[in-house]
NULOFI-493493 format. One line per field, with one value per residue (C-alpha): residue in three letters; residue number from 0; x, z, y. Coordinates in nm, 2 decimals, decimal comma. Example, Ala and Ser with C-alpha at 12.3 -4.5 7.8 and 13.67 -1.06 7.14 Angstrom:
// NULOFI-493493
sero <- [ALA;SER]
vexdo <- [0;1]
c1 <- [1,23;1,37]
c3 <- [0,78;0,71]
c2 <- [-0,45;-0,11]
END
This chain:
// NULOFI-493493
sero <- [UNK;UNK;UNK;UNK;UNK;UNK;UNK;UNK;UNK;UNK;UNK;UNK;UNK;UNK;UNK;UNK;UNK;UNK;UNK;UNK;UNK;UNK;UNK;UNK;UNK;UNK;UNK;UNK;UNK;UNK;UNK;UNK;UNK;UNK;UNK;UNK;UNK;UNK;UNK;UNK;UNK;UNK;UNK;UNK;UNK;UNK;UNK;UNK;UNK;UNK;UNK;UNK;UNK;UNK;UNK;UNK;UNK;UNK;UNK;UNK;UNK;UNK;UNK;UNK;UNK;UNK;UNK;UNK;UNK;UNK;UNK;UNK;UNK;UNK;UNK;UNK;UNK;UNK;UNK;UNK;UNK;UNK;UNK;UNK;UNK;UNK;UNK;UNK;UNK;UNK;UNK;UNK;UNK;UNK;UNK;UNK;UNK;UNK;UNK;UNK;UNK;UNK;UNK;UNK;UNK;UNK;UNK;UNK;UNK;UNK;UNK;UNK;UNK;UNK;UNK;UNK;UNK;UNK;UNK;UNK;UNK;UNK;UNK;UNK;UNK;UNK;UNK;UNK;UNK;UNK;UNK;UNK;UNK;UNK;UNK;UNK;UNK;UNK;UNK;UNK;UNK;UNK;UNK;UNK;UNK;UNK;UNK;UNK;UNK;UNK;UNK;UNK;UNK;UNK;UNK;UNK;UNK;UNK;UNK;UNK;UNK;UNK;UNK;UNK;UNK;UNK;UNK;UNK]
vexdo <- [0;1;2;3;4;5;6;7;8;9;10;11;12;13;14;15;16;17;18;19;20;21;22;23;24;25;26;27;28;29;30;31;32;33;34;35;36;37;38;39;40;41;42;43;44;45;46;47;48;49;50;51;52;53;54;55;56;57;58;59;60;61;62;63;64;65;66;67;68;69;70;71;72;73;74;75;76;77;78;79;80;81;82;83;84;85;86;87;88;89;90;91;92;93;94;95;96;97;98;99;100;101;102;103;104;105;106;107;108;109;110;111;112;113;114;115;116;117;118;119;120;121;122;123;124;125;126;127;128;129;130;131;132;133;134;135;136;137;138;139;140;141;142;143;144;145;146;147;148;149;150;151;152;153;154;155;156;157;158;159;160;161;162;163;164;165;166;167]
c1 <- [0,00;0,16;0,28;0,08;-0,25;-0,17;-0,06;-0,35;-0,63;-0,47;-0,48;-0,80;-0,89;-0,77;-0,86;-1,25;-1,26;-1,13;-1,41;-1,67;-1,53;-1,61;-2,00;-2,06;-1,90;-2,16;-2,43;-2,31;-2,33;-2,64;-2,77;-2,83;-2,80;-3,13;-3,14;-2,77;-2,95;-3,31;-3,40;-3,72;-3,82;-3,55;-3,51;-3,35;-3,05;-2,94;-2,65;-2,48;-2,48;-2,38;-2,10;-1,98;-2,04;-1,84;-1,51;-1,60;-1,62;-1,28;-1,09;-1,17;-1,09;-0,80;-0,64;-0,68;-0,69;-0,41;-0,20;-0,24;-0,37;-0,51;-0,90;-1,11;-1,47;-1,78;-2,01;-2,34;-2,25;-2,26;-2,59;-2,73;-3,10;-2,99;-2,71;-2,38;-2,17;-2,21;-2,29;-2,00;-1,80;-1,97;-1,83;-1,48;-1,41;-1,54;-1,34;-1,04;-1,09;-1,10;-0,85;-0,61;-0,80;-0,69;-0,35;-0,33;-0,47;-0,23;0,07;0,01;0,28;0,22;0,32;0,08;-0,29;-0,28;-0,16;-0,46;-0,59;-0,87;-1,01;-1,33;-1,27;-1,65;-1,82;-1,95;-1,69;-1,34;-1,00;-1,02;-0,71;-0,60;-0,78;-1,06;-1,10;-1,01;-1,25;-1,52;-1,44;-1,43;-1,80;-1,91;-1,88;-2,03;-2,31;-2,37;-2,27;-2,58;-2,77;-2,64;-2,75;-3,11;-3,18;-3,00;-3,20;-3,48;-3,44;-3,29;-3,61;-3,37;-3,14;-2,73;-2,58;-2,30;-2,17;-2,30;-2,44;-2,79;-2,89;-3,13]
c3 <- [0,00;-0,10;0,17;0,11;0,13;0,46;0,60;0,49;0,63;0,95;0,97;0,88;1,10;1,37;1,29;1,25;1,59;1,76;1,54;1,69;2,02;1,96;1,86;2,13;2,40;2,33;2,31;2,67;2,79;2,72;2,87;3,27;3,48;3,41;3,03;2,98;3,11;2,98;2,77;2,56;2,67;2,73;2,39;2,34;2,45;2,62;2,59;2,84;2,76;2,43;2,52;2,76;2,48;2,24;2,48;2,52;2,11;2,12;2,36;2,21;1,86;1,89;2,23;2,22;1,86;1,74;2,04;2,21;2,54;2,71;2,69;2,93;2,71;2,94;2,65;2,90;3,11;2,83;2,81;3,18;3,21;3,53;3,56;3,64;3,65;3,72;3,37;3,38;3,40;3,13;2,94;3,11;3,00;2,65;2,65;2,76;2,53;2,22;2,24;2,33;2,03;1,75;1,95;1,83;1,48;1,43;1,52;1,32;1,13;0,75;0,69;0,94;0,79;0,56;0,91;1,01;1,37;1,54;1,81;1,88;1,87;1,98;1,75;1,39;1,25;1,22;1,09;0,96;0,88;1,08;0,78;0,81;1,21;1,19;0,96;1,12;1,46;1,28;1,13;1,46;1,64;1,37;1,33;1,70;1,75;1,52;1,75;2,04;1,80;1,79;2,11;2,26;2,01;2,09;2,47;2,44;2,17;2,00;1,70;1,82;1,54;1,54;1,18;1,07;1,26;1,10;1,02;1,26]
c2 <- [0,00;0,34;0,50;0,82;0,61;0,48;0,77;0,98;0,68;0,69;1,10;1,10;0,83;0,98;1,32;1,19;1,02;1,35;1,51;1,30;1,34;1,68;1,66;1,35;1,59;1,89;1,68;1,59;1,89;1,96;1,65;1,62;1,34;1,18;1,28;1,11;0,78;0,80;0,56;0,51;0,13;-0,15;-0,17;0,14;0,26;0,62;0,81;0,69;0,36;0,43;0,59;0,33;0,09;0,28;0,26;-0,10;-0,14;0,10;-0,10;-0,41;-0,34;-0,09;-0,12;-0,49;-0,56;-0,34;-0,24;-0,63;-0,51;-0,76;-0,79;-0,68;-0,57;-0,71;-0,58;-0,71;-0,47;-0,16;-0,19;-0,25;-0,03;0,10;0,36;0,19;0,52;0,86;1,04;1,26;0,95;0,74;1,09;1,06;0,72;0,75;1,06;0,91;0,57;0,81;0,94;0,66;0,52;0,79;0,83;0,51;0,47;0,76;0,61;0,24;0,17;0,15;-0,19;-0,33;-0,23;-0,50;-0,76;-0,99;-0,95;-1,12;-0,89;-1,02;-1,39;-1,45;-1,23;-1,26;-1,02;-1,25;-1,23;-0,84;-0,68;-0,35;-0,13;-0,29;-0,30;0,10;0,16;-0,04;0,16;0,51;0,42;0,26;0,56;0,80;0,60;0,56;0,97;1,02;0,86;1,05;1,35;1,31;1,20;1,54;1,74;1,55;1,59;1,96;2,02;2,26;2,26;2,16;2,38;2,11;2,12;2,49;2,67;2,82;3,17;3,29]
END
């Protein structure tokens, strides 16, 4: 893979996650306690489980996957109905597993996006190579940031202005 290819995936990579780091934090803090953990029935999700299941997602697929951390996703446990951490810290370790994440992604070298991994050695998604897994992460956490999205506008009942801001 030419080198210029790689290096520009992994920038932009990283660069994304930090970017959705960004609009997941200011939906955050618009959210209080309660909103960050409502959740429309048990079949839905709130925002704070999402987030805690996007550092589980991160961990296992980067930090394990890539880096060869040991393990330690109890995915169950992501998406318990009753709050398991204060908001603000469901916010502090997604924060914190972001970033690790596109710090990272950043630093893979070349040669190694092409190297098999198996990060999830129960799941339905097998034997990716490092390209792959980073690119499933990156799109994980968009999609799941739009759904962070709505749900703030829809609690907040007002318009974010996250990508540009409107003319009033």
């Amino acid at each position: 893979m030419p080198n210029d290819v790689a290096a520009t995936f992994l920038a932009y990579s990283s660069t994304r996650l930090g970017q959705l780091q960004g609009a997941i934090a200011a939906c955050c803090d618009r959210l209080t306690e309660e909103q960050m953990w409502r959740r429309g029935g048990e079949h839905e999700n709130s925002v704070a489980n999402l987030l805690l299941h996007l550092a589980g997602n991160m961990r296992q697929w980067i930090m394990h996957g890539i880096a060869g951390v040991p393990d330690v996703r109890q995915r169950d446990a992501e998406f318990a109905t009753a709050a398991t951490h204060a908001a603000a810290q469901a916010c502090e370790i997604f924060n914190i597993t972001i970033a690790e994440a596109a710090a990272i992604i950043a630093a893979v070298p070349h040669e190694r996006l092409l190297e098999i991994i198996d990060p999830q050695p129960n799941g339905t998604w097998r034997n990716p190579t490092i390209l792959e897994a980073i690119y499933k992460v990156v799109a994980h956490v968009d999609h799941h940031a739009g759904q962070i999205i709505v749900l703030t506008k829809q609690m907040a009942a007002a318009d974010l202005d996250l990508s540009m801001p409107r003319k009033h």
